[in-house]
C-alpha positions in Angstrom: 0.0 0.0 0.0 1.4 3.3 -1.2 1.8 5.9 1.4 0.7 9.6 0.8 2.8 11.7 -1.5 2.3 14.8 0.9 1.1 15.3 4.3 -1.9 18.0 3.5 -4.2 19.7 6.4 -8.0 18.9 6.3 -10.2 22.5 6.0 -10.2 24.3 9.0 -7.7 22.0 11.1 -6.0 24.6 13.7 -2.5 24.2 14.4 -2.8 24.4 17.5 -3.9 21.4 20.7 -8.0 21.1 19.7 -8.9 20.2 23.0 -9.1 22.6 25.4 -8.5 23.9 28.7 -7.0 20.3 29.8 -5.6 21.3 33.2 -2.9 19.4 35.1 -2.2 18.7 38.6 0.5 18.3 40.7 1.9 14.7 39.7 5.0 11.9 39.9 7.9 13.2 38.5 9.1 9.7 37.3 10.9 9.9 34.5 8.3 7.9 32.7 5.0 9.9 33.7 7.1 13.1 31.9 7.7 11.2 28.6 4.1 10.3 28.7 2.4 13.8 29.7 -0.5 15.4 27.9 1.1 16.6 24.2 1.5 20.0 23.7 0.7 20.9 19.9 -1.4 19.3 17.0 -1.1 19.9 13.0 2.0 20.4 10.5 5.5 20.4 11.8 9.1 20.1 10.7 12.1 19.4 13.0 13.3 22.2 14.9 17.2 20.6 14.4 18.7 17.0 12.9 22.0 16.0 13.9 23.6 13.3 11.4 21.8 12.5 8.4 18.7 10.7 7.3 19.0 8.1 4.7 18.3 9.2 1.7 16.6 5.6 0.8 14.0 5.6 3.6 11.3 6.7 2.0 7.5 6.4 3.5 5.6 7.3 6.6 6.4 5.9 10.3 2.6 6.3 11.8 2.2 6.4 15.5 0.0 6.1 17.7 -0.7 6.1 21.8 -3.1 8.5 24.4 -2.6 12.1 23.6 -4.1 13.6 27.1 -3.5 12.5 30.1 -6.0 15.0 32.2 -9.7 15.5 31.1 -10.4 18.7 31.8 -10.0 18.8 35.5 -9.5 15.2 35.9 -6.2 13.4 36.1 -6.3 10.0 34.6 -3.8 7.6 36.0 -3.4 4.4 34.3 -0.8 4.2 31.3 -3.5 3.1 28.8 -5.8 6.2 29.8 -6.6 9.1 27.0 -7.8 9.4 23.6 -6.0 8.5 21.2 -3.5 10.9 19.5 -1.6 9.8 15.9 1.5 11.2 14.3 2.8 10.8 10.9 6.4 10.5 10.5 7.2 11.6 6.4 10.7 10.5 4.8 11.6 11.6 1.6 15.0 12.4 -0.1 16.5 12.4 3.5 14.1 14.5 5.3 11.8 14.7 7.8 8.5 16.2 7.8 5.4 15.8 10.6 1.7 15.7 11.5 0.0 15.0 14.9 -3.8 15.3 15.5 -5.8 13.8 17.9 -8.7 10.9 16.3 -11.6 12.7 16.9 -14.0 10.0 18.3 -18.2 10.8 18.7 -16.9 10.3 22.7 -14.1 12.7 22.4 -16.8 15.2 20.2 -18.8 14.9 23.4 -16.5 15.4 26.1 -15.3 18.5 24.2 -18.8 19.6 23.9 -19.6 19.1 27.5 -16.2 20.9 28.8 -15.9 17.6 31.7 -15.5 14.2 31.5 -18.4 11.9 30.6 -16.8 8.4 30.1 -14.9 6.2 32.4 -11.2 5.6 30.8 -9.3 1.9 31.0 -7.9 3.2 34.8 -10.1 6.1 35.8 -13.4 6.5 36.8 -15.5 9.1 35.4 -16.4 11.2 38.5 -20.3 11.9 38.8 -22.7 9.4 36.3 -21.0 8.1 33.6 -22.3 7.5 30.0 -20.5 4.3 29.3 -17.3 3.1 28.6 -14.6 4.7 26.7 -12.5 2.9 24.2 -10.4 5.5 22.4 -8.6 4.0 19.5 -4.9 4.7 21.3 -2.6 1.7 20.2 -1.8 0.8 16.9 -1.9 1.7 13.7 -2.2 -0.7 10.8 -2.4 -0.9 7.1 -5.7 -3.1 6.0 -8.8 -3.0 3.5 -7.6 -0.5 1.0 -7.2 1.9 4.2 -5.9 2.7 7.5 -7.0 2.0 11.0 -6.2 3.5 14.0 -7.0 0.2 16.9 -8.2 0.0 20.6 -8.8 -3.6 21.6 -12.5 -3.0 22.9 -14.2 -1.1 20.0 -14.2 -1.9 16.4 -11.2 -0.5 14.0 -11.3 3.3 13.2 -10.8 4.3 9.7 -8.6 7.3 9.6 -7.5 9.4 6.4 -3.6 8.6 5.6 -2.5 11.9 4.7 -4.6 14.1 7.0 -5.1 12.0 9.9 -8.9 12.8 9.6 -11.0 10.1 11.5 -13.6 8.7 9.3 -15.2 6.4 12.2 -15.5 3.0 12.7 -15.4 0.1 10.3 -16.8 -3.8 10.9 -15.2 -4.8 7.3 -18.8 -4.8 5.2 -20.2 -7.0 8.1 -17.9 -9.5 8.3 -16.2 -8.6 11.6 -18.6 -10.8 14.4 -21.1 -7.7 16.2 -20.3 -7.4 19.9 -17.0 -8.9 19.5 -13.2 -6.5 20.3 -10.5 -6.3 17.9 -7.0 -6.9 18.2 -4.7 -4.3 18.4 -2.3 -6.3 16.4 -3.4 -7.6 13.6 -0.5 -9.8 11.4 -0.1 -9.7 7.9 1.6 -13.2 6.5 5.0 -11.8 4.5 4.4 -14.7 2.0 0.7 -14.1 1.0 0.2 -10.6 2.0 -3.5 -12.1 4.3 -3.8 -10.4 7.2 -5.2 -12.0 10.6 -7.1 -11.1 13.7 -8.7 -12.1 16.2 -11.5 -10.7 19.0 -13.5 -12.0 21.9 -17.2 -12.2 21.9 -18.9 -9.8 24.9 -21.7 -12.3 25.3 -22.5 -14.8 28.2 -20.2 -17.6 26.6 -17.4 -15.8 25.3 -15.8 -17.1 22.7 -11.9 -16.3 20.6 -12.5 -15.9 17.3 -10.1 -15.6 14.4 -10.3 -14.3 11.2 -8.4 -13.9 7.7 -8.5 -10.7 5.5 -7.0 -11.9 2.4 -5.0 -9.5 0.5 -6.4 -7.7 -1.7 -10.0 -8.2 0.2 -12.4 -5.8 2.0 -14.0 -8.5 4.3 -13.1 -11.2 6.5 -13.4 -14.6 6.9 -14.2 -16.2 10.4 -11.7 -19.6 10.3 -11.8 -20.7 14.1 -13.8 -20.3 17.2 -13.0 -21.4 20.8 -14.7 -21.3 23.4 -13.0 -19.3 26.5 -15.0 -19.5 29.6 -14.2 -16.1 30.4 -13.1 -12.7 29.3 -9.2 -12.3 29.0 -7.4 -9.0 28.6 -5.1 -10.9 25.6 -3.0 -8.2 23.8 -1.0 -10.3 21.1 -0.8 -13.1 18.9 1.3 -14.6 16.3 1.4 -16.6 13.3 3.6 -19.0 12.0 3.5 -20.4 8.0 0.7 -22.9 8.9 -0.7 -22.1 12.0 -2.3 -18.9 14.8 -0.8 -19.0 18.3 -2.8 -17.2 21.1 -1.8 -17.4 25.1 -4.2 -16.9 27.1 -3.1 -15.5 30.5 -4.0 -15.8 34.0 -6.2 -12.9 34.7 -9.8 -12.4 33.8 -11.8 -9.2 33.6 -14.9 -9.7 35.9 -18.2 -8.6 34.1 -19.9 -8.1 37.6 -16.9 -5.5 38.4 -18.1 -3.3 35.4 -22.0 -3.7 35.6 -21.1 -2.1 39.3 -19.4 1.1 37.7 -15.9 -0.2 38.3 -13.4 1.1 35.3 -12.0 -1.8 33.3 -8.4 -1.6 35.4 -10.5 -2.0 38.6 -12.0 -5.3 37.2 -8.9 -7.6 36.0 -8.8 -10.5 38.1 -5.4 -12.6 39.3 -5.9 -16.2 38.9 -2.2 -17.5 40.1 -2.6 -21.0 40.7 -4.0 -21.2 36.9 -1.8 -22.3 34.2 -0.5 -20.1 31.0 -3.4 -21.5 28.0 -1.9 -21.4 24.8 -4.2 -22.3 21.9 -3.0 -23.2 18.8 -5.0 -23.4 15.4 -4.4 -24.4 11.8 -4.9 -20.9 9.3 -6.7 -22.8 7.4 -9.1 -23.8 9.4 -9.3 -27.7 8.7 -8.8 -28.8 12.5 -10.1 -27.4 15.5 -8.0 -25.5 17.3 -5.7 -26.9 20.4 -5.0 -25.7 23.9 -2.0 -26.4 25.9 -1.2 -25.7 29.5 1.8 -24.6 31.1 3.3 -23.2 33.8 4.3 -20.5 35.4 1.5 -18.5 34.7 3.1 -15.1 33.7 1.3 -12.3 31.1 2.8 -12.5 27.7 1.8 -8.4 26.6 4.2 -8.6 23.3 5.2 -12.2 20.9 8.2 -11.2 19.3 8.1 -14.0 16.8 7.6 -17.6 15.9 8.9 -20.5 13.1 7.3 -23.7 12.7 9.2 -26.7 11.9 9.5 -28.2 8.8 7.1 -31.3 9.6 4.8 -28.6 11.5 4.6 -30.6 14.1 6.7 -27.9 16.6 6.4 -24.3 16.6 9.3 -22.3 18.4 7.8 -19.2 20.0 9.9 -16.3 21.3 8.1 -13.6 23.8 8.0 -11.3 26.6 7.0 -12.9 29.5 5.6 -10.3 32.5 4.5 -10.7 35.7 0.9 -10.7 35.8 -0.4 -8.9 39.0 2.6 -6.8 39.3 3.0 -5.8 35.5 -1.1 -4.3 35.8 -0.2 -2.9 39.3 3.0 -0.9 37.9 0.9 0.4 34.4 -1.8 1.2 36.8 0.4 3.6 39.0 1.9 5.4 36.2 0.4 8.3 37.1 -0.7 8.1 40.7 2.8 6.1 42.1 6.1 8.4 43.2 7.8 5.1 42.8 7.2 2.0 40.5 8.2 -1.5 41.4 9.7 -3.7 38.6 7.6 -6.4 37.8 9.9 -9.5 37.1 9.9 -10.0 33.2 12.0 -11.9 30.5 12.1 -12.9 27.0 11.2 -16.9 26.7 11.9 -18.8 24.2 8.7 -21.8 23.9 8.9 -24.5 21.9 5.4 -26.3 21.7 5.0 -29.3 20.3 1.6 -29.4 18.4 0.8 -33.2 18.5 1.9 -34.2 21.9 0.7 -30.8 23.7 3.2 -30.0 25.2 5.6 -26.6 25.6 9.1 -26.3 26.7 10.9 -22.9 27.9 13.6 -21.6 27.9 14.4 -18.0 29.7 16.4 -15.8 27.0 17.2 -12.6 29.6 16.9 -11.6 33.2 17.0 -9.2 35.6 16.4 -5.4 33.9 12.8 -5.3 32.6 11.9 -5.8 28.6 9.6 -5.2 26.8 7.9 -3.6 23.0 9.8 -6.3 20.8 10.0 -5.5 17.6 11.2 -7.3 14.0 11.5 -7.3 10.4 8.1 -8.0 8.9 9.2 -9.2 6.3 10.1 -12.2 7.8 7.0 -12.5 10.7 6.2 -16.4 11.3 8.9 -17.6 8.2 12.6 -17.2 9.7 13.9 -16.2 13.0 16.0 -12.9 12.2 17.4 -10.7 14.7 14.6 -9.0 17.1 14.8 -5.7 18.9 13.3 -4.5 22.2 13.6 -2.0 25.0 15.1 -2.6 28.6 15.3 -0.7 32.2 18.8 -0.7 34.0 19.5 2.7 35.2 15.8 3.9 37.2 15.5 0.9 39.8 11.9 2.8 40.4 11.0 3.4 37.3 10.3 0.0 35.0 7.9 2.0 32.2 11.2 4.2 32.0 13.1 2.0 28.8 16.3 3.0 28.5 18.2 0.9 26.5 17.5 -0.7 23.0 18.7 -4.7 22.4 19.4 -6.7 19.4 19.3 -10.3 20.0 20.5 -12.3 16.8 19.7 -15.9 18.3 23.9 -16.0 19.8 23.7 -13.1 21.8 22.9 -9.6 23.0 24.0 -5.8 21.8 22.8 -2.7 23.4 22.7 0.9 23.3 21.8 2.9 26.2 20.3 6.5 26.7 21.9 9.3 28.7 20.9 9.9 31.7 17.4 11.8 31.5 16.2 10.2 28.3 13.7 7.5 27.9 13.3 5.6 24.8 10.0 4.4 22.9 9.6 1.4 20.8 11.7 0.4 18.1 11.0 -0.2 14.3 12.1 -1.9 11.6 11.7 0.1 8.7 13.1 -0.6 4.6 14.3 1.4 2.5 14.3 1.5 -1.0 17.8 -0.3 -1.5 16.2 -3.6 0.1 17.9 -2.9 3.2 16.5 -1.8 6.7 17.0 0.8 9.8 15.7 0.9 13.2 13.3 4.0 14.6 12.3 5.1 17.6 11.0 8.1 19.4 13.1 9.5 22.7 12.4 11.7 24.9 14.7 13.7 26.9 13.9 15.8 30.3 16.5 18.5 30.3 14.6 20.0 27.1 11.5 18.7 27.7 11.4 18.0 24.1 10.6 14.2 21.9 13.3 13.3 19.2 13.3 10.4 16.7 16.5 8.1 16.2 17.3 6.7 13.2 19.9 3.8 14.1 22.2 0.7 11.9 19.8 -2.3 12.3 23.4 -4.7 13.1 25.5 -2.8 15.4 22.7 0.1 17.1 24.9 3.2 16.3 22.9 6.5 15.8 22.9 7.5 12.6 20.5 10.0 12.8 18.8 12.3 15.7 15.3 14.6 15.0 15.1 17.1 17.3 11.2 18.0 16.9 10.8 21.3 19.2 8.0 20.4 21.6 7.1 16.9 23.4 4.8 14.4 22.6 3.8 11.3 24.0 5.9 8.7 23.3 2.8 6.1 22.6 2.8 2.6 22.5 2.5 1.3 18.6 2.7 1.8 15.1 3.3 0.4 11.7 5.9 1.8 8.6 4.2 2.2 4.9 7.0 3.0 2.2 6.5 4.8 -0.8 5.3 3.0 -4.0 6.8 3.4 -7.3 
């Protein structure tokens, strides 16, 4: 999919922050909570200074996405995941950098603008007074689908926003085909090889069920391949795929439907089950055998895959992700902005290798110690081959897990970092090709002395900097996105 030739402004679309008096309190001055703050402009930009040079072959747009506000008027919200969503579109061409941030104006965001207060509860913060529902801003990812692109939440259908001016065109069940009442992920996969994408959802009825889907390329509308039956509502964040199959984990926590029918916010209502075992269901893209569930223990949350390969007999699949803590991974997203300090949650990239036919799984711990966590890897070779895959780590803020200051390489033999100064936080990385077949490695920063976002540009092998954007102002650093380069 080509990506725009030119980053144009939609009539009447104000340079400046559209949403008002958002006022903010007094609040942790973690190092994380200030990369994370309420943004401070919307519109056009261009980078106030670059130091080194942007390759000239990196051409396309770097969109990203994560919560924009992090105070509703007069309300703090607290959790990590709390705030509408706010995109940015990162232009290359001819080795430079051009800009566009704008917040995706939702019918629940139209409202609360209208009102001047807060009218919805957030993931992690109650809407003080009665509350109109539930509020799922689109605030994640950002992917490439249908002849269009959608900005995701994980509890509200897909959001169909304008490529070039970031315009939200509203949301989008895929001519029908996506299952009513039933979430989206906020990472779909597209297979390298046939260019289908997948996804999966939950049904919100009184016997849940996981259901997966294929969007084959060049299609508008899916096609429902699996369902399993789940028992229960659980907060799954990723998948992966592999050349022949779908792996889901399900983890050990539940979200209670009695804590939200009692006005509890979605944070409030996730439920620890320790003594249960880590599911993992497995189930053939093609859809010709039910799918399989496998048990194993310990029971940690597995927020981010980083990538899988199946064997050559398909009878193993070899599974590498980030394994989290459960109850203390929610409990230190959840303090974000309510904590002084953060404990780290213990976490580590496994390596599983799950054998199909005689359900069973096998793990292997790949790191320790320092927290890890927003894998990232070359799409073109997601579920096929096992190239090298990139992530962020914690060593120097013992108090501070959410505050990533180090990016790894791991090529399957071993480790290479690069580390932050002191006072800069780093988001997640990715791969992006250029036009010479080759690849670099992006990622926003943010640094505290200036108060002010940048965007590295580094070599994919060895991590050096090849490239620093300075933009002039800070921005959130978000949580997800997705690279679209140029055509023709």
């Amino acid at each position: 999919m080509a990506a725009a030739s030119a980053l144009r402004l939609a009539p009447g679309f104000a340079a400046l922050a559209s949403h008002g008096p958002w006022t903010a309190k007094s609040r942790p001055g973690r190092l994380s909570y200030r990369a994370f703050r309420t943004v401070t402009r919307e519109g056009p930009w261009t980078p106030r200074a670059v130091e080194g040079e942007i390759p000239r072959d990196l051409c396309g747009t770097l969109y990203r996405n994560g919560p924009g506000q992090k105070e509703t008027f007069d309300v703090p919200l607290g959790h990590l995941f709390d705030g509408d969503a706010y995109l940015t579109a990162l232009r290359f061409a001819e080795g430079r950098l051009s800009g566009l941030s704008r917040f995706v104006m939702t019918p629940e965001r139209k409202h609360e603008l209208a009102s001047g207060r807060m009218r919805y509860h957030e993931f992690g913060t109650r809407c003080p007074g009665r509350a109109l529902g539930f509020k799922n801003p689109p605030n994640i990812n950002v992917f490439p689908m249908a002849d269009g692109h959608f900005a995701l939440s994980e509890g509200a259908p897909p959001v169909l926003i304008d490529p070039d001016t970031l315009e939200c065109l509203g949301a989008r069940d895929f001519a029908g085909s996506w299952p009513a009442r039933t979430t989206f992920t906020a990472h779909p996969k597209r297979d390298p090889a046939t260019g289908d994408v997948f996804a999966y959802g939950m049904t919100m009825t009184l016997f849940p069920e996981l259901v997966l889907g294929r969007l084959a390329a060049g299609e508008s509308a899916f096609a429902i391949f699996a369902r399993a039956p789940l028992g229960g509502v659980y907060p799954v964040h990723d998948f992966m795929i592999t050349q022949s199959y779908v792996v889901v984990a399900l983890p050990p926590v539940y979200i209670s439907m009695w804590g939200l029918l009692r006005g509890r916010c979605l944070a409030e209502s996730i439920v620890a089950e320790p003594h249960k075992p880590l599911r993992i269901l497995v189930a053939r893209k093609d859809g010709t055998k039910p799918p399989v569930t496998i048990e194993s223990h310990p029971a940690n949350m597995i927020f981010h895959h980083c990538n899988a390969v199946e064997s050559e007999d398909g009878r193993t699949i070899r599974l590498i992700s980030i394994e989290t803590e459960a109850v203390a991974g929610f409990r230190a997203l959840e303090g974000w902005g309510r904590a002084t300090t953060l404990a780290h949650p213990k976490s580590q990239m496994t390596e599983f290798v799950i054998d199909v036919e005689a359900k069973t799984v096998a793990r292997t711990a790949l790191t320790e110690g320092a927290p890890i966590e927003f894998p990232a890897i070359d799409q073109r070779g997601l579920g096929r081959r096992m190239d090298a895959i990139y992530a962020l780590r914690t060593f120097d803020a013992p108090d501070d897990p959410l505050a990533f200051d180090t990016i790894t390489r791991w090529d399957g033999a071993g480790f290479r970092e690069s580390r932050a100064r002191r006072g800069q936080v780093f988001g997640e990385p990715v791969v992006v090709p250029d036009a010479a077949g080759g690849a670099w490695i992006a990622h926003l920063g943010y640094e505290a002395d200036r108060d002010e976002t940048f965007l590295d540009i580094r070599d994919p092998d060895d991590l050096r900097l090849v490239a620093r954007a300075w933009f002039g102002f800070r921005m959130p650093l978000g949580f997800h996105g997705h690279y679209v380069p140029d055509v023709g």
